[in-house]
Residue, then its C-alpha position, 0 to 999 in steps of 0.5 A: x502601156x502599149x506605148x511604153x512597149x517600143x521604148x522598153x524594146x529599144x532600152x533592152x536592145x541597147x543594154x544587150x548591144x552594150x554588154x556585147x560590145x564590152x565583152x568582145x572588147x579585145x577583139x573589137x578594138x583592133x578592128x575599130x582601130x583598123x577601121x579608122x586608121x583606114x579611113x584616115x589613109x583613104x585621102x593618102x591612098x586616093x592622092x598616090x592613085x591619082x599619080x597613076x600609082x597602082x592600087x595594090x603598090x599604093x596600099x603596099x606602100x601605106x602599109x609599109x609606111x604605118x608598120x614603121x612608125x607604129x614600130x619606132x614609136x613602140x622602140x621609143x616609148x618602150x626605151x624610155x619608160x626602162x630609163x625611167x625606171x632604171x632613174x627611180x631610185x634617184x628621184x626617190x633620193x631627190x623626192x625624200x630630201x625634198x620632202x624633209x625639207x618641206x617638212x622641216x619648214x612647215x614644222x617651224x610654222x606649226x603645222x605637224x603632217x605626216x611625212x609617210x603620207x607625203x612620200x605615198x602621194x608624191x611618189x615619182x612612181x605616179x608620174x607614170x601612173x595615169x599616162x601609163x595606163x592609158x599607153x599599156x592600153x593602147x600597147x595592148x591594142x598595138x600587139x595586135x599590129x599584124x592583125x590591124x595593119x592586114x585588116x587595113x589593107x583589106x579595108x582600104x582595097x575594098x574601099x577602091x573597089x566600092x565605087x565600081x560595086x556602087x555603079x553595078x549595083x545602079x537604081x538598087x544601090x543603097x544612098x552613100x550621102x550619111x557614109x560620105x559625109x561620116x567619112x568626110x566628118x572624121x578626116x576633117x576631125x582627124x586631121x585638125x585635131x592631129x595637126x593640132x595635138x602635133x604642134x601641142x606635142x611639139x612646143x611641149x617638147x620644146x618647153x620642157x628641154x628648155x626647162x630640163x626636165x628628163x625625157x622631154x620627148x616622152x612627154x611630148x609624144x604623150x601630150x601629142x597621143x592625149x590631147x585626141x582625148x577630149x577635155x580631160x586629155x592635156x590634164x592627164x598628160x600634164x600630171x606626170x610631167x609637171x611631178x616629174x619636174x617637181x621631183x627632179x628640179x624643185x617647185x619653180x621649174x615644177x610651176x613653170x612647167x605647169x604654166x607651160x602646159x597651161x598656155x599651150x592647152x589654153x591657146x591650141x584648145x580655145x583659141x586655134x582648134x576651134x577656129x579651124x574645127x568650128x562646128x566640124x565635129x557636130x557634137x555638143x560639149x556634153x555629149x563630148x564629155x559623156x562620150x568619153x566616159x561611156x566608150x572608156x567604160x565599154x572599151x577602154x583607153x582606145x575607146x577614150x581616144x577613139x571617142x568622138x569619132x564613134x559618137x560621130x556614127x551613132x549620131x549619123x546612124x540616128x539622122x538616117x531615120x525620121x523617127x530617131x533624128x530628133x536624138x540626133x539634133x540632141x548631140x548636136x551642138x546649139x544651133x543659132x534661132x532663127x532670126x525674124x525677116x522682117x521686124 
């Protein structure tokens, strides 16, 4: 029994730390949003100071930089989700025609469905319906700005200043080998995959226009902001679009788009991200997986997104000690045996 007391201590303390997290969600999510889009403007910053830029004009003219493009991707999605709705009653037409014609052939065949069940699933209203979740979500968070860009401003003023503070601290300061490598590990992340997921965006982008399909933009920048969502991301971004495709143009263009997303997804999933990412990220695939769902539970959309980076700490958090670095080596990736020197 006196065993089992440290185990039921550690489970009581995570349950509570769990339900913690998920009740500050709202105020916890701006400011990890804020801490990883520091850490991902630290590279930047550290290239202007080395030009002799001034710390605080160089945090300035960071700041400057993610209000921007923060606020034209707001103005872009929030334009186009209104167009779509105002085009609504139109794919209805289309959709409805559409579904008697479909009804008609099958009825020749025999087969009797009932076609208010075909209109429910097959509702141009769906083809918002996940993606749309997942940006109100992030909208959610995005209200915020004030508060995230401010909080990034400090983070990475503070970040300029924790070399000097680290150096006065002499023999008492603390190792930064785990938090140089956390930082390390989620630029290399961030930066593949965001390279990665902007060329996904792109080509789909590109797909889609030449298809026809409306709004081809919105897709893309959807299966750009998704594919930073691990394995099920470029599904969800997929569904709306290929819907949409159905609705307006008909089933070729519908397929077509699919084996559009299909080849993009096979090819920068399988074949480019992990030549270029490797063993970077240093989680198994099923802690990927698990990670997704349980920091989506705890804190939504942001958390999906945010998912992998936030596995990263933990597992760096358990490395540091040697009584938790075996949990740490659980989720990690396989690691190759180690072959005999001599036979």
């Amino acid at each position: 029994m006196q065993r089992g007391h440290p185990f039921l201590i550690t489970g009581a303390a995570f349950v509570v730390v769990v339900a913690g997290m998920q009740a500050a969600a709202s105020l916890l999510i701006p400011f990890l949003l804020a801490a990883f889009i520091a850490i991902i403007c630290l590279p930047p910053l550290y290239w202007l100071q080395g030009r002799g830029i001034p710390t605080a004009a160089a945090v300035l003219m960071i700041a400057l930089t993610l209000v921007l493009v923060g606020t034209l991707m707001g103005v872009f999605v929030g334009s186009s989700v209104s167009d779509f709705s105002r085009n609504l009653p139109a794919y209805q037409t289309r959709l409805q025609s559409q579904t008697d014609g479909m009804l008609t052939w099958l009825a020749g065949l025999g087969l009797q469905l009932d076609s208010q069940l075909l209109r429910d699933n097959l509702s141009p209203a769906l083809a918002m319906g996940m993606a749309g979740k997942l940006l109100a979500g992030m909208g959610n968070a995005l209200a915020n700005t004030f508060l995230i860009v401010l909080t990034v401003i400090f983070l990475l003023i503070e970040a300029s200043a924790l070399p000097h503070k680290w150096i006065a601290m002499g023999s008492h300061a603390p190792s930064s080998e785990h938090f140089s490598r956390f930082v390390a590990s989620v630029n290399s992340y961030l930066a593949i995959k965001g390279w990665v997921s902007l060329a996904t965006g792109a080509v789909i982008t590109i797909w889609l226009a030449v298809l026809g399909v409306d709004y081809p933009l919105l897709w893309g920048l959807i299966a750009f902001l998704f594919n930073f969502v691990p394995n099920i991301g470029s599904i969800i971004a997929a569904v709306p679009a290929v819907q949409l495709a159905l609705v307006q143009l008909g089933p070729g263009p519908a397929l077509a788009a699919g084996a559009g997303y299909l080849a993009v997804n096979i090819v920068m999933g399988n074949v480019i991200e992990p030549r270029y990412m490797g063993r970077g990220v240093g989680l198994s695939t099923l802690v990927v997986f698990l990670s997704l769902v349980f920091w989506g539970w705890i804190l939504g959309p942001v958390g999906m997104l945010l998912s992998v980076p936030l596995t990263m700490i933990v597992k760096l958090a358990l490395e540091a000690g040697d009584d938790t670095r075996w949990i740490a080596v659980l989720l990690g990736p396989d690691i190759e045996p180690l072959q005999e020197s001599e036979q």
